[in-house]
C-alpha positions in Angstrom: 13.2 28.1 -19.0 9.4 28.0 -18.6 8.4 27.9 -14.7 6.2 25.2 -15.5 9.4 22.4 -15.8 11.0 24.1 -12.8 7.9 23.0 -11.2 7.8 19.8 -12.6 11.5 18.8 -12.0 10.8 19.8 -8.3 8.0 17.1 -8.2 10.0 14.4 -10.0 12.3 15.0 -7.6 10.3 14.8 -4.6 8.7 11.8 -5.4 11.4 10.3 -6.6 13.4 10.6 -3.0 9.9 9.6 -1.5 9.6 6.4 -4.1 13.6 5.3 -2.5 12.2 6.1 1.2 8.9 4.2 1.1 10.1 1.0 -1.1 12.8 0.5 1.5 10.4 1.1 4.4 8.6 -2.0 2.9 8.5 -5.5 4.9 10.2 -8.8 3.4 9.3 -11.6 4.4 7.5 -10.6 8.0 9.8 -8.0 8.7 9.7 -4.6 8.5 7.9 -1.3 9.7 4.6 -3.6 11.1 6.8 -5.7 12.8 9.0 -2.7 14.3 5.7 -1.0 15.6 4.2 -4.1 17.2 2.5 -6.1 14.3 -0.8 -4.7 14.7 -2.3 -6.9 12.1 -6.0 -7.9 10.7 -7.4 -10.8 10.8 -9.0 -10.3 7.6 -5.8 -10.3 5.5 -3.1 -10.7 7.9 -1.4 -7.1 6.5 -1.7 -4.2 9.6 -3.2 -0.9 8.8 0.2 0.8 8.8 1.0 -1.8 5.7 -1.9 -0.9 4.1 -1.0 2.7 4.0 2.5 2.1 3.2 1.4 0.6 0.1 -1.1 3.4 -0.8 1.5 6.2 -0.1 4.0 4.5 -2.6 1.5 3.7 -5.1 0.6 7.7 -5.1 4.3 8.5 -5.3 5.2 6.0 -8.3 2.4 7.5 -9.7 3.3 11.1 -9.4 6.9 10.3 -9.9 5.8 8.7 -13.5 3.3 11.3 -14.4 5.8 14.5 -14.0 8.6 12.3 -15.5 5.8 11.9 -18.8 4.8 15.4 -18.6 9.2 16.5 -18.8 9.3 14.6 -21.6 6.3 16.5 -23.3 7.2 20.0 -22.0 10.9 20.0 -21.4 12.8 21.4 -24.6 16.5 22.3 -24.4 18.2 25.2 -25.6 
């Protein structure tokens, strides 16, 4: 097999995990990681800085995770 889909199964993987890790570390309802590290929060829109990052780390992991899923389906060919 090509190293280039070891590569990408490794990254698929990774994010994956990372996707299930971060969507659970999410808040509900005002609960969740702000709340558990003291609700810093913003008055502008009422989400803390730890929130907003939260969000961005997921987003970049849902994105990776459906990019190297894409790019399997291009590259991978079995045998």
């Amino acid at each position: 097999m090509n190293p280039i889909i070891y590569l990408l199964i490794a990254i698929d993987v990774v994010c994956a995990i990372g996707l299930i890790v971060f969507v659970l570390l999410h808040s509900g309802k005002g609960t969740g990681l702000s709340s558990m590290f003291g609700g810093i929060s913003s008055a502008a829109s009422g989400t803390s800085i730890i929130e907003k990052n939260l969000d961005r780390i997921t987003i970049g992991l849902a994105t990776g995770w459906a990019l190297s899923s894409v790019l399997l389906m291009m590259f991978y060919r079995p045998a």
